[in-house]
C-alpha positions in Angstrom: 38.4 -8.6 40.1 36.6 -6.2 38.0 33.9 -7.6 36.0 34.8 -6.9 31.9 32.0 -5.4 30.2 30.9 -7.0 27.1 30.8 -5.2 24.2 27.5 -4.3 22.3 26.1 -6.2 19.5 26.3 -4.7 16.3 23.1 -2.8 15.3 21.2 -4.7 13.1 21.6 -3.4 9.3 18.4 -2.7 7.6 17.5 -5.4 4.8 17.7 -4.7 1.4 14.6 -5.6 -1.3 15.9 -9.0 -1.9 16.4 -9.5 1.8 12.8 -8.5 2.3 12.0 -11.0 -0.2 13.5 -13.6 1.4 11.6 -13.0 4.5 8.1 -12.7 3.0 9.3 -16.1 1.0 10.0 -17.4 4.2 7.2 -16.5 6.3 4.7 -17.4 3.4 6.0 -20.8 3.2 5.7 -21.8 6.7 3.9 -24.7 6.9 1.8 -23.5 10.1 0.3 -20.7 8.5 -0.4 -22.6 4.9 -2.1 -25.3 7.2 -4.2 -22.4 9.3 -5.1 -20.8 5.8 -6.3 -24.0 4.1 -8.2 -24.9 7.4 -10.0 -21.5 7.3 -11.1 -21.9 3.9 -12.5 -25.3 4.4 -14.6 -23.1 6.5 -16.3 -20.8 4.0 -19.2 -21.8 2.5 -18.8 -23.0 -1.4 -15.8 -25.7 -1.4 -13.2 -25.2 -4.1 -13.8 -21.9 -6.6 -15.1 -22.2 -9.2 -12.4 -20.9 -11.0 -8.6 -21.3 -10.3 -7.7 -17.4 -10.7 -7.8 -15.2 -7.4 -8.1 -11.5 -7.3 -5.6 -10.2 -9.7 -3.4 -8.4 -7.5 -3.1 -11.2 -4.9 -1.9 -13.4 -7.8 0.9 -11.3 -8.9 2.2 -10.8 -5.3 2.0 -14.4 -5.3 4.0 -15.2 -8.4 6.7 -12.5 -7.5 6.8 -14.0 -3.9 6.0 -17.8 -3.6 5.7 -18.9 -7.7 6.2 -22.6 -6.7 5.5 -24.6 -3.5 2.6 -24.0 -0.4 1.9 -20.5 -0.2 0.0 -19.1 2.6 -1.1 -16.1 0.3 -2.1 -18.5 -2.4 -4.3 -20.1 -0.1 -5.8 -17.1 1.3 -6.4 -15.4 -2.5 -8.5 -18.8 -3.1 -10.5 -18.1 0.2 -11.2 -14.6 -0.9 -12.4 -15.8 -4.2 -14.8 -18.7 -2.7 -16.3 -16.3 -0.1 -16.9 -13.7 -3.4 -19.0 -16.9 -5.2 -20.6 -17.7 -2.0 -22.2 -14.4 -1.3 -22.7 -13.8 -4.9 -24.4 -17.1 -4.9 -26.5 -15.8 -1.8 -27.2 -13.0 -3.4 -29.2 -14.5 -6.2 -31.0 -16.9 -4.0 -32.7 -14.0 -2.5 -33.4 -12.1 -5.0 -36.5 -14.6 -5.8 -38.2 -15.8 -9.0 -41.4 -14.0 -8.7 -41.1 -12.3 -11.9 -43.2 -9.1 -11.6 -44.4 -5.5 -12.6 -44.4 -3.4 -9.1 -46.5 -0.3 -8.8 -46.0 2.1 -5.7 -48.1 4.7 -5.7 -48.9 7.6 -2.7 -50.3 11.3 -2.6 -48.3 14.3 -3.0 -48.8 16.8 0.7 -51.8 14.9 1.3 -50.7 14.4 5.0 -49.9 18.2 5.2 -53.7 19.0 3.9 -54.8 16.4 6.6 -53.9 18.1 9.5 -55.5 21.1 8.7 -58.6 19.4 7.5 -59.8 17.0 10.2 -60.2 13.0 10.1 -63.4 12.9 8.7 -62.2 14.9 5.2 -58.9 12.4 5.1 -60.9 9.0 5.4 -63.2 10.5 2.7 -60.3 11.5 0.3 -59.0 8.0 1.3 -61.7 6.0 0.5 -62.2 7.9 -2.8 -58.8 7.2 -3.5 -58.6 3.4 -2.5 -61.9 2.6 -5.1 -60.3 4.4 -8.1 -56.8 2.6 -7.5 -58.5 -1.2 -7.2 -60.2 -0.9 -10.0 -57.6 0.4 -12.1 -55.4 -1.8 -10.8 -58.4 -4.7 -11.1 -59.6 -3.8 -14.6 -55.5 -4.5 -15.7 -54.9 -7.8 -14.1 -53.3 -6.3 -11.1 -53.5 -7.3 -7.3 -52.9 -4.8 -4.7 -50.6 -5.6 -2.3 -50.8 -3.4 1.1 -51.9 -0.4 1.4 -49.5 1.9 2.6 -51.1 5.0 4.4 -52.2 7.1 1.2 -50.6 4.9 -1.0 -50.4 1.0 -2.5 -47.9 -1.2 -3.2 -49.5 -3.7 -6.2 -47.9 -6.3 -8.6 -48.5 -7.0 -12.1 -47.5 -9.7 -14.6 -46.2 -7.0 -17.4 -45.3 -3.7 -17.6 -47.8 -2.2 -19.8 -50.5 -3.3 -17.6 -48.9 -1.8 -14.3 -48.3 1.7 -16.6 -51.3 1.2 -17.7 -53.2 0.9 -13.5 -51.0 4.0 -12.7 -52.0 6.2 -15.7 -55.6 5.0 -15.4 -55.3 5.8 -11.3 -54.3 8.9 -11.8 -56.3 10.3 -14.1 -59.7 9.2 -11.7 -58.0 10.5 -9.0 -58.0 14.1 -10.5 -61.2 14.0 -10.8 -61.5 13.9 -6.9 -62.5 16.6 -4.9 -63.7 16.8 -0.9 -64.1 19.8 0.3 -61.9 21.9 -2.3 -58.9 19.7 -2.0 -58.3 17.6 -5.2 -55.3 14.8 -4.4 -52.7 14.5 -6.7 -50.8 11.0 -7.0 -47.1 10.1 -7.9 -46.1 6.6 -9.2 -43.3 4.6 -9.9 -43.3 1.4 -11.8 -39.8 -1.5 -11.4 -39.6 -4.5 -12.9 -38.3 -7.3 -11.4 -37.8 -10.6 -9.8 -38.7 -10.7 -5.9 -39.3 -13.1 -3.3 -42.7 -13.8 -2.7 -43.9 -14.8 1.1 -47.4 -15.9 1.6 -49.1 -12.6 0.4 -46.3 -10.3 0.5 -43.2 -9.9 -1.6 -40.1 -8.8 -0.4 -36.2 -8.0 -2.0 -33.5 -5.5 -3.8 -36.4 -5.2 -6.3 -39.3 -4.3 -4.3 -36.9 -1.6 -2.3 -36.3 -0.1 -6.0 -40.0 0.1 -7.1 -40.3 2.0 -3.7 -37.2 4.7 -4.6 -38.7 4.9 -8.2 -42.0 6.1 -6.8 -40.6 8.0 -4.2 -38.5 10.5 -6.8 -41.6 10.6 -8.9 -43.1 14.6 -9.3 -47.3 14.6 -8.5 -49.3 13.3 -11.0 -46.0 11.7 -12.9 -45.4 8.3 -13.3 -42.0 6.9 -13.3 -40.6 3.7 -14.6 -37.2 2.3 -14.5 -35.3 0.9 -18.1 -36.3 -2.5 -17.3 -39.7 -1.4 -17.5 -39.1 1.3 -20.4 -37.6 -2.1 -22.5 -40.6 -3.8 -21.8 -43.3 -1.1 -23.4 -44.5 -0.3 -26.5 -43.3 3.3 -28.0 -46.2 3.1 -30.3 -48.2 3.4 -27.3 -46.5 5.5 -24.9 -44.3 8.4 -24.7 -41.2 8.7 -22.9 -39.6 11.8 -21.0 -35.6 12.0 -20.5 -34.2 9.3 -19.4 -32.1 9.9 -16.3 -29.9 8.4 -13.7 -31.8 7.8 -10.1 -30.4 9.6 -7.2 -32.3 7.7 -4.1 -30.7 5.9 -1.2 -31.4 1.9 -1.7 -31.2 1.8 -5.7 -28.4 1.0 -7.7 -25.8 3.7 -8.9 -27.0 2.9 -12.9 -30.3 2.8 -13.2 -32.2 5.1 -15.4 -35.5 6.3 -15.3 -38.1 8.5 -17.2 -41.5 9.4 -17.0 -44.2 7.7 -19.0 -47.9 8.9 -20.3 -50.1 7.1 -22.8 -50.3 8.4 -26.5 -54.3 7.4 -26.6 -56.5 10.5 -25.7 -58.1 9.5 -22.2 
C-alpha cells in the first residue's frame, strides 16, 4: 500500500506590530528571566538606586512594552542605573582630598642640546637648574615632589603661590648659561584634589597638571581655569583663554598663559 504523503504545513505568516508586541510582552514577563535579572543586580555593587528613574530610553520601551507587572527590562534599566552610581561613586573616592596647586615644569630641547654636549655640561645645567627651582618653589611654600629628568613635579596650597614658584623659576633659569647654552623652561600649573600616598600624589588631577605643562611653549607658563578663578587680575595678566587639546585631559578645559604684572 502506498504510503500518503502528508501535506506541508502552512508557511508561517510574518507577525504584525501588535503581534511583535505581544511577544516582547511575553518574553519580558517571564518569570525566569525577571528572576535572573533581579539576581544579577543584587550583584552590582550599590543596592537599590538611588533614584527610581532608569535611563530614559529604557523607561519608555518599558512603559510601551511591560507598563504593569515584573518586567525583565525594568529590572535590567534599574541595574544599569546602580552600576552608573557605583562607578560614579568610585570615581570620586579616587579622586582624593588632597586639595592642591600642582606645578610641572621641564626644559624645552634640553635633551637634544645634551647629546651634543656631553654628560659633564648636562649635570651642570641640571644642577643649576634644580637650585633655582627649590628655592622658588621653597621661598613660596611649595614642596617639590620628584624630579622628573629635567623637570619637577611640586605641590602647593594655592595657586598664586605655585604661579608665583613657576614665574620666579623661570626667570633665574634665564639667567643660566654653561657653555653658551642658556635653558629655557615651560610650566603648567592645575588645581586640584588628588590622592596623596606616603610622599607622592597620584589621580585624574595630577595626570592634567602633567598635559597642562606639557602644551606649555618655552619660557610660558600655563594654568588651567580652576587655577585662572583662583588668582588675582590685579596681579597677573592673562593670555587667551583656550580649549586643551592633550590626550589624558578632559574635552572642556580651558587654559591660558599667565605672567606677573610686578616688574621682576
Amino acid at each position: 500500500m502506498p504510503l500518503r504523503r502528508r501535506g506541508r504545513k502552512k508557511a508561517d505568516q510574518p507577525l504584525d506590530s501588535e503581534g511583535i508586541r505581544e511577544v516582547v510582552r511575553k518574553t519580558d514577563a517571564n518569570p525566569q528571566l525577571v528572576a535572573t535579572a533581579r539576581f544579577l543586580r543584587r550583584l552590582i555593587p550599590g543596592g537599590e538606586p538611588e533614584t527610581a528613574e532608569m535611563p530614559e530610553a529604557m523607561r519608555r520601551l518599558v512603559e510601551e512594552v511591560q507598563p504593569d507587572g515584573p518586567s525583565a527590562m525594568r529590572e535590567i534599566g534599574k541595574g544599569a542605573l546602580q552600576a552608573w552610581q557605583a562607578l560614579s561613586e568610585a570615581q570620586r573616592r579616587r579622586q582624593g582630598t588632597a586639595d592642591v596647586a600642582i606645578l610641572f615644569t621641564d626644559l624645552v630641547g634640553f635633551s637634544d642640546w645634551a647629546l651634543e654636549a656631553g654628560d659633564e655640561a648636562a649635570l651642570e645645567v641640571l644642577r643649576k637648574v634644580g637650585d633655582v627651582e627649590q628655592k622658588a618653589i621653597s621661598q613660596n611654600k611649595g614642596a617639590v615632589v620628584k624630579r622628573l629628568g629635567d623637570g619637577a613635579m611640586a605641590v602647593f596650597g594655592s595657586a598664586d603661590q605655585a604661579v608665583r614658584a613657576a614665574l620666579d623659576a623661570q626667570e633665574g633659569i634665564s639667567k643660566i648659561d654653561v657653555d653658551g647654552y642658556q635653558p629655557t623652561q615651560r610650566a603648567g600649573v592645575h588645581r586640584g584634589t588628588p590622592r596623596k600616598v606616603k610622599g607622592d600624589f597620584l589621580g585624574v588631577d595630577v595626570n592634567i597638571a602633567a598635559r597642562v605643562g606639557d602644551c606649555a611653549d618655552g619660557g610660558e607658563v600655563l594654568i588651567s581655569e580652576p587655577v585662572r578663578e583662583e588668582l588675582d587680575g590685579r596681579r597677573f595678566k592673562f593670555g587667551s583663554s583656550h580649549e586643551l587639546s592633550a590626550p589624558g585631559a578632559p574635552a572642556d578645559l580651558t587654559v591660558c598663559s599667565v605672567k606677573s604684572r610686578r616688574k621682576r
